[in-house]
C-alpha positions as CSV (number, residue, x, y, z in Angstrom):
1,X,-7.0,-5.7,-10.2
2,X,-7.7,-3.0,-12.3
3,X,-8.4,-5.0,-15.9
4,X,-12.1,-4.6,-15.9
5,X,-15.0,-4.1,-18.4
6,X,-18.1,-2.3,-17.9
7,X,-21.3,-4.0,-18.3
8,X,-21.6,-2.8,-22.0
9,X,-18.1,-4.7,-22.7
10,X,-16.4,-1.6,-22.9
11,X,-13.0,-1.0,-20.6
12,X,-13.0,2.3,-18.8
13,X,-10.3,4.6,-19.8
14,X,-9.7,7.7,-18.0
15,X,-8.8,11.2,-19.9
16,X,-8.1,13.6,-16.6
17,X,-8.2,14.3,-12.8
18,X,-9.2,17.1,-10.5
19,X,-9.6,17.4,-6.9
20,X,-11.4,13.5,-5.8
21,X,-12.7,13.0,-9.1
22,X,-11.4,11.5,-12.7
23,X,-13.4,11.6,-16.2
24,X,-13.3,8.7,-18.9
25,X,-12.6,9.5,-22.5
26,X,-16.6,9.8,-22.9
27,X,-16.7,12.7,-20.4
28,X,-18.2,10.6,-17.7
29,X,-17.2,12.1,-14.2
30,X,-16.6,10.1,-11.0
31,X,-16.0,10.3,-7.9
32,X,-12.5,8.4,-7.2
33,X,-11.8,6.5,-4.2
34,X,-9.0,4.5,-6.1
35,X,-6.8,7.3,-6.0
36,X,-4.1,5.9,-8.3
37,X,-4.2,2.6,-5.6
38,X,-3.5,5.0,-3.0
39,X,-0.4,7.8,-3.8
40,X,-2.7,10.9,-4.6
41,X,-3.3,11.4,-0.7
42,X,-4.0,15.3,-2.2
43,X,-5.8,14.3,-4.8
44,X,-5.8,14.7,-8.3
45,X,-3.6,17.4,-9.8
46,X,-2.7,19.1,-6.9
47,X,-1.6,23.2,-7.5
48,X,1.7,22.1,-4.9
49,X,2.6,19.4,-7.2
50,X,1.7,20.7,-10.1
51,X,3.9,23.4,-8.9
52,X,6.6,21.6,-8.4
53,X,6.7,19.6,-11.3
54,X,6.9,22.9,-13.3
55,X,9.6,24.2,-11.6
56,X,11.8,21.3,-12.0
57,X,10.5,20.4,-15.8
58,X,12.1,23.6,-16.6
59,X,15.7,22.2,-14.9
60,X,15.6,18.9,-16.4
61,X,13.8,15.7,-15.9
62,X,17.1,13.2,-15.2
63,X,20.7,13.1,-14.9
64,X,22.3,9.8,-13.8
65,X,23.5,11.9,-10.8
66,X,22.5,13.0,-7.3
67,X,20.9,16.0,-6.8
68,X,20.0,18.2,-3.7
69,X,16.1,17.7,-3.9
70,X,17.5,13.7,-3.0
71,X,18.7,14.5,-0.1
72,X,15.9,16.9,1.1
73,X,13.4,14.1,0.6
74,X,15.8,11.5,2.6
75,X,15.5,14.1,5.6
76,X,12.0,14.4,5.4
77,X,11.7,10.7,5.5
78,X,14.2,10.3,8.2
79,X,12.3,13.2,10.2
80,X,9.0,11.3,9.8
81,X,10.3,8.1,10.7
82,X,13.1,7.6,12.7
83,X,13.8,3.9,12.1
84,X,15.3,4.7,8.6
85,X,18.4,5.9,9.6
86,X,19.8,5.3,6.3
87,X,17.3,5.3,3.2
88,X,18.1,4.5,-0.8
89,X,15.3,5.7,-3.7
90,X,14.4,3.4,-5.8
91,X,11.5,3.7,-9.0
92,X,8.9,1.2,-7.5
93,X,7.5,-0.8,-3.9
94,X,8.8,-3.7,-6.1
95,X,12.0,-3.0,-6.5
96,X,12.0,-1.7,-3.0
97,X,10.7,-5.0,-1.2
98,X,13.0,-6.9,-3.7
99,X,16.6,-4.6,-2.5
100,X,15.4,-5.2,1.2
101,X,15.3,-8.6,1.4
102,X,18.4,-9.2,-0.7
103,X,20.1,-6.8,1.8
104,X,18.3,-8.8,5.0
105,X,19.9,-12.2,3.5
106,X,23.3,-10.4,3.5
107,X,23.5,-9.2,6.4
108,X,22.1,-12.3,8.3
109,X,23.6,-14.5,6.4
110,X,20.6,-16.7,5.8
111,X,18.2,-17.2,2.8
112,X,14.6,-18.2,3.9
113,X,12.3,-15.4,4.4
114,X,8.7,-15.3,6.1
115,X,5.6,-13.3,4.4
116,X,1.8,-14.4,5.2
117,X,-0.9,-15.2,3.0
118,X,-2.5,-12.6,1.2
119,X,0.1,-10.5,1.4
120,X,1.3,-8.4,-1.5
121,X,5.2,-7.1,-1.8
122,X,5.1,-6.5,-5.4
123,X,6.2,-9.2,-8.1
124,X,9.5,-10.2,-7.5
125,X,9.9,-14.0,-7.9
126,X,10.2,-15.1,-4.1
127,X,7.6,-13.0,-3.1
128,X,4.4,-14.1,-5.6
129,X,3.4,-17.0,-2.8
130,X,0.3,-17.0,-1.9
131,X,0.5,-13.1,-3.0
132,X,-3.1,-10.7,-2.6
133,X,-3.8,-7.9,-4.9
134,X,-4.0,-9.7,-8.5
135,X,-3.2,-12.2,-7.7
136,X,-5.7,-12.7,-5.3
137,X,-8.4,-11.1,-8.1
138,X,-7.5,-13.4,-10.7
139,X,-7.9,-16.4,-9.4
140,X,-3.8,-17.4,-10.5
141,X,-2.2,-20.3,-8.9
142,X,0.8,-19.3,-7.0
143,X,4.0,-17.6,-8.6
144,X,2.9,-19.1,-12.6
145,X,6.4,-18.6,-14.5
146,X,8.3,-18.6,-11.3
147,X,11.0,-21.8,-10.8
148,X,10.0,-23.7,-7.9
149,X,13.9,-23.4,-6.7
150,X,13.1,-19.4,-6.3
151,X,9.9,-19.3,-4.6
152,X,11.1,-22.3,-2.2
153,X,13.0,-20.6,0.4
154,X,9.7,-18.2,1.1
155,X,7.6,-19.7,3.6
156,X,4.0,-17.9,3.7
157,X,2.0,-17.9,6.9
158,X,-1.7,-17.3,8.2
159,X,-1.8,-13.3,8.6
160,X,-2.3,-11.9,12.4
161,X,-1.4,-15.7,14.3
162,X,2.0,-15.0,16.0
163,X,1.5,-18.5,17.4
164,X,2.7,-20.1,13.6
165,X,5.5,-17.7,13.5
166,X,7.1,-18.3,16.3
167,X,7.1,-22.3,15.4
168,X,8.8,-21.7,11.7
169,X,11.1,-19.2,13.4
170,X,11.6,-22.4,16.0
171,X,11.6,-25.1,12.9
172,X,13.4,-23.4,10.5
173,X,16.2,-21.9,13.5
174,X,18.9,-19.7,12.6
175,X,17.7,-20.1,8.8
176,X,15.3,-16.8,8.7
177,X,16.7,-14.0,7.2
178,X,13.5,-11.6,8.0
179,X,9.8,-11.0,8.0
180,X,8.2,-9.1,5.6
181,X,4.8,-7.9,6.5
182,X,2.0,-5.3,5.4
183,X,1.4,-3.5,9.5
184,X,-2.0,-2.4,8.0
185,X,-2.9,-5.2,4.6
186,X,-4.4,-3.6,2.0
187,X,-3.8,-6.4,-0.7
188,X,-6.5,-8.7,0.6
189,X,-8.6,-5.6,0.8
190,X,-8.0,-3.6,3.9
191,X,-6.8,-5.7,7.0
192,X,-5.5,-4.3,10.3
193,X,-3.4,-6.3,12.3
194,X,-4.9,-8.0,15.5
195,X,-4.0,-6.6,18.9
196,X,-0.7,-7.2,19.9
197,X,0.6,-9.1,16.3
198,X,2.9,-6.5,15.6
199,X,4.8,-6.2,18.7
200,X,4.8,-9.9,19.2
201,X,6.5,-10.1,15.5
202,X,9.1,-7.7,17.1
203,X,9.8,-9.3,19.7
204,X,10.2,-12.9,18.1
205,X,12.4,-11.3,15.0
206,X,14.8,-10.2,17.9
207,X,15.1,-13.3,19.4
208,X,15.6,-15.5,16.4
209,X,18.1,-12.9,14.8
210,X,15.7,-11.7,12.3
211,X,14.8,-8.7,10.6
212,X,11.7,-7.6,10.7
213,X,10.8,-5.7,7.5
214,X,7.9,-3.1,7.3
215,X,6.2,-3.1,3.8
216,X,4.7,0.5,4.2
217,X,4.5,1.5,0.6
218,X,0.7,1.5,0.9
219,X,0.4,2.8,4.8
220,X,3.8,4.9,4.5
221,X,2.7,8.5,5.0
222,X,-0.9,7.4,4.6
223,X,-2.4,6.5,8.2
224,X,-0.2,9.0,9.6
225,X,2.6,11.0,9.0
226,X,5.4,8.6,10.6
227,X,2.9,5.8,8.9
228,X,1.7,2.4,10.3
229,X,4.9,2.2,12.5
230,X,4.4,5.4,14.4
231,X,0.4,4.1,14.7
232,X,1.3,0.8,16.3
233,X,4.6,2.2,17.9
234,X,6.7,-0.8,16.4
235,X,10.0,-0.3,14.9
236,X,11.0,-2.3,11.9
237,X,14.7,-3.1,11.1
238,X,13.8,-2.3,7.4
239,X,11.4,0.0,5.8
240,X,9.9,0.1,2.2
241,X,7.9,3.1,1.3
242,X,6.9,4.1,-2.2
243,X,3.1,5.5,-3.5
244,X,2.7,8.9,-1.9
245,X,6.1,9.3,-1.3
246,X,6.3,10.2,-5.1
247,X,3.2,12.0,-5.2
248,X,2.0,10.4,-7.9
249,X,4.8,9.7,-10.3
250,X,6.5,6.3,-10.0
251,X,8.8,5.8,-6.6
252,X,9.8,3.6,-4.3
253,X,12.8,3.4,-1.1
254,X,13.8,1.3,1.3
255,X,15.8,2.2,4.3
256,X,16.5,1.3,7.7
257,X,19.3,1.0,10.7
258,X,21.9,2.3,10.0
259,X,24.6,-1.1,10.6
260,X,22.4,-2.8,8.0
261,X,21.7,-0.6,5.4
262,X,25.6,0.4,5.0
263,X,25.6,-3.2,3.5
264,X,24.2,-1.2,0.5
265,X,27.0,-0.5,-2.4
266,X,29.0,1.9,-3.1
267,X,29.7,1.6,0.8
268,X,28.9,-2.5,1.8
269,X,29.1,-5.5,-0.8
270,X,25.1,-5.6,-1.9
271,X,24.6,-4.1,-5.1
272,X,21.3,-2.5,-6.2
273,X,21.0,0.3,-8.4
274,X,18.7,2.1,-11.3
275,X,19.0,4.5,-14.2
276,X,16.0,6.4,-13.0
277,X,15.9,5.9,-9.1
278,X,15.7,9.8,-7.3
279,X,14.0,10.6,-10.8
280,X,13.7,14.6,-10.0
281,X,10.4,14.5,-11.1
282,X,9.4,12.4,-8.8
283,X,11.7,13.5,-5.8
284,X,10.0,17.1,-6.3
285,X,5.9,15.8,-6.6
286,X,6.8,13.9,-3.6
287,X,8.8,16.5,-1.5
288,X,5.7,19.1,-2.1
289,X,3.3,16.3,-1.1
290,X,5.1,15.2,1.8
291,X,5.3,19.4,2.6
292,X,1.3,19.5,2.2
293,X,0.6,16.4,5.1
294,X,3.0,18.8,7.5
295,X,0.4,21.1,7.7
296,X,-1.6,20.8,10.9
297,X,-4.8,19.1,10.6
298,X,-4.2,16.9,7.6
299,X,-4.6,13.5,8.9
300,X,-7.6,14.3,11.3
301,X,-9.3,16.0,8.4
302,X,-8.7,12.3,6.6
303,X,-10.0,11.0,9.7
304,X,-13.1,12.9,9.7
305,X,-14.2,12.7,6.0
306,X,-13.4,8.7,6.1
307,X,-15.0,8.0,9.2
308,X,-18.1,9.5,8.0
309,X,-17.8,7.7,4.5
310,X,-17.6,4.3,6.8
311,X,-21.0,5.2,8.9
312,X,-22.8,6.4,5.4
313,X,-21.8,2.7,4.4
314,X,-22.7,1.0,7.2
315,X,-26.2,2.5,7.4
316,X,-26.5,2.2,3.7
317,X,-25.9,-1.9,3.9
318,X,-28.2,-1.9,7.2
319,X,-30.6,0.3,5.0
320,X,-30.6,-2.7,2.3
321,X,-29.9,-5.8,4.5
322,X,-27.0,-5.7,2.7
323,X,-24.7,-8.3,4.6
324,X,-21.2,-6.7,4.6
325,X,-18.1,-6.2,6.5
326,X,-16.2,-3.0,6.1
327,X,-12.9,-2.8,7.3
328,X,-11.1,0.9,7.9
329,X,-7.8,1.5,9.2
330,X,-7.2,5.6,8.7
331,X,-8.2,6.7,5.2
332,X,-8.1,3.4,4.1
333,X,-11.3,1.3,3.4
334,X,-12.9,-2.2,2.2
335,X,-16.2,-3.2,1.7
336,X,-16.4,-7.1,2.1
337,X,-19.4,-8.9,1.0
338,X,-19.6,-11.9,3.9
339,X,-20.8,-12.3,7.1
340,X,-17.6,-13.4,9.0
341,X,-15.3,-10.9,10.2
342,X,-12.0,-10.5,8.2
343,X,-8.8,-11.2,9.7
344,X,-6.5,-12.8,7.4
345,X,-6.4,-14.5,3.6
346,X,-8.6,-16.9,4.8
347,X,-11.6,-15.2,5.8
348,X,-11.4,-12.5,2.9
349,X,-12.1,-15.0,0.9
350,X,-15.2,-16.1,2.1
351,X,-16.6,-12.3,0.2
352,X,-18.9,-13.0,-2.5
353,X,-17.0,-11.5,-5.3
354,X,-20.1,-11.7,-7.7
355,X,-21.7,-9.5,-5.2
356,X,-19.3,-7.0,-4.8
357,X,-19.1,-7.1,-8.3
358,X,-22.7,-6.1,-8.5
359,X,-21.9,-3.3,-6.3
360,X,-19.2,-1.8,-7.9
361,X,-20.7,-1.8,-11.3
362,X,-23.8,0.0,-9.9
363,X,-21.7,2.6,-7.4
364,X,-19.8,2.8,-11.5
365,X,-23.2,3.5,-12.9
366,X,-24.1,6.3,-10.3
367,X,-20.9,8.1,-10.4
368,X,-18.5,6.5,-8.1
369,X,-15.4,4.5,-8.6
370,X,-14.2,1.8,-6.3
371,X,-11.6,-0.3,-6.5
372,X,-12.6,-2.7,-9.2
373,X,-11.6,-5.8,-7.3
374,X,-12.7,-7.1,-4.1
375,X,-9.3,-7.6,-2.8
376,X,-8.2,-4.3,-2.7
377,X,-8.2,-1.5,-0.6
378,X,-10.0,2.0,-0.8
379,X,-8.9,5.5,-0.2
380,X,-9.6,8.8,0.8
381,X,-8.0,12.0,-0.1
382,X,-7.9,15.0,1.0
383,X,-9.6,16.5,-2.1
384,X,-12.6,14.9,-1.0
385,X,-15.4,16.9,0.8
386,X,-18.4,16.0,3.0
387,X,-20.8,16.5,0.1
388,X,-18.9,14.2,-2.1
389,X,-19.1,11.5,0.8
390,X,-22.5,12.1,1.7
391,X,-23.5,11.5,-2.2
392,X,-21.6,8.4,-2.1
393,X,-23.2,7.1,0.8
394,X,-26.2,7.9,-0.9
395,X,-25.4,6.3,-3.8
396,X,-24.3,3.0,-2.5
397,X,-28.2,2.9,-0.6
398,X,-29.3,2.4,-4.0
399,X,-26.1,0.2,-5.2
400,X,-26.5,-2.2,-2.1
401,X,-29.9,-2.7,-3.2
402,X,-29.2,-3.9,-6.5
């Protein structure tokens, strides 16, 4: 997803950040709506973080051991989002997805778990089915280097159709140990969920015994402070967060109600554990993040400046005769190249990658960086000012075009 090379053959490496823009090694500027796939919700090098990283670089970077900034964090994600009554850090969304599950199959008792097409919980073995992200780019056949006996107690369904999950839950009864679902996919490219998909995943998971598991390590914190969860007003059984919750530096956690996630070890039976999980570094960047999207009018500011970048781009394509789709959920974007609406896997897949390819390269050429794939989402910051969205608008008029 990111492994590209620039028409001259050359890969683009990137020296620095500031604000909503990176430079390559060759001093070439952009103007970044990758945003580290989605973590630097403040942009790049923020003083607050930057800050903060100081203050603990001069205390130490790591110590095996818990530490109060830990706990501070825990209440601030607690306080956001009261369905994680309990929550454990980990270093990654992988390693995050990965502890939920195994502590879902514990506490059900049951091993088969539910995810849907094109949806991306990181690359732990059960999970690469029919996965989005880079999967998704490159083309890969599902879960290469994964034995069939690990990835065959994961069934993968069409994304937003309740109707196909209530039938496995019916076939596969009292075998389900949860569903795992991005509310808000950004692994296909951006995808919000149908009307009413959500809650009718709640209410099926309760019925059949199931936990429903949130994957908000893109949305967490992201589409609102409480993310996608306090959006849709759905309340998972499990919770996985990661991305800006470490405000840049590598993060994940996964917590939940309280019943279940006291099957975690030291105090329940499930063990899970890692030398650098609650890294201080990353507990401190991600507390003084967390502290910045308190402030009043953070998310309606992201609201604003992304809203305007998604009517610059729609006038742009009109503009061109550009034939697009361009799906926003927040201060999340994609730009599809196809003419049918995107819903699911299915119909993300009928972009014309070539095309968007085109695109990106010539948006690259005039100063603006994209994700590199067409399967992935886009983000706004809030380093990012109306001038800088007008110029990209104005940019992609001529990129469209190309």
């Amino acid at each position: 997803m990111r492994a590209f090379r620039s028409v001259g053959g050359d890969p683009l490496f990137i020296r620095s950040g500031r604000g909503c823009r990176i430079t390559d090694v060759d001093g070439v500027s952009y103007i970044d709506y990758v945003g580290s796939w989605g973590p630097l919700i403040l942009g790049h090098a923020p003083v607050p973080v930057k800050s903060a990283l100081h203050a603990q670089l001069s205390l130490g970077t790591s110590f095996g051991a818990p530490t109060e900034n830990e706990v501070i964090l825990a209440e601030m994600i607690h306080e956001a989002v009261p369905s994680i009554e309990k929550v454990r850090l980990v270093n990654s969304g992988t390693e995050a997805t990965m502890s939920a599950i195994r502590v879902a199959r514990a506490f059900t008792g049951r091993s088969r778990i539910i995810k849907f097409d094109g949806c991306y919980h990181g690359h732990a073995d059960g999970l690469l089915v029919k996965a989005g992200s880079g999967v998704a780019t490159l083309g890969l056949p599902d879960s290469p280097g994964v034995p069939a006996e690990a990835s065959a107690l994961t069934i993968s369904l069409p994304y937003n159709n309740a109707d196909v999950v209530q039938q496995a839950l019916e076939h596969y009864r009292s075998e389900v140990a949860a569903v795992i679902v991005e509310p808000v996919v950004g692994n296909m490219g951006t995808v919000p969920p149908a009307k009413g998909f959500l809650q009718r995943l709640r209410k099926l998971t309760r019925e059949h015994g199931t936990l429903l598991i949130f994957d908000e390590v893109m949305t967490g914190f992201r589409l609102a402070y409480g993310g996608a969860q306090e959006l849709y007003r759905v309340k998972p059984d499990l919770t996985c967060l990661g991305k800006i919750i470490g405000g840049g530096l590598p993060v994940g956690a996964y917590g939940g109600n309280r019943a279940i996630m006291s099957w975690v070890a030291p105090q329940g039976p499930v063990y899970q554990a890692g030398t650098l999980s609650g890294n201080p570094l990353a507990v401190a960047a991600g507390i003084a993040t967390l502290q910045a999207l308190k402030k009043p009018g953070a998310y309606s500011q992201l609201e604003e400046r992304t809203a305007r970048l998604e009517e610059g781009l729609r006038d742009a394509a009109l503009g061109t005769g550009a034939i697009v789709q361009i799906n926003r959920v927040g201060s999340m974007f994609t730009v599809f190249f196809t003419s049918t609406k995107v819903t699911d896997y299915q119909t993300a897949r009928t972009s014309n990658t070539e095309r968007y390819g085109r695109f990106f390269h010539a948006l690259l050429d005039r100063g603006v960086y994209l994700a590199p794939s067409q399967f992935e989402a886009c983000f706004v910051s809030l380093a990012h000012t109306r001038k800088d969205i007008d110029a990209t608008a104005r940019a992609a008029a001529e990129a469209f075009a190309v």
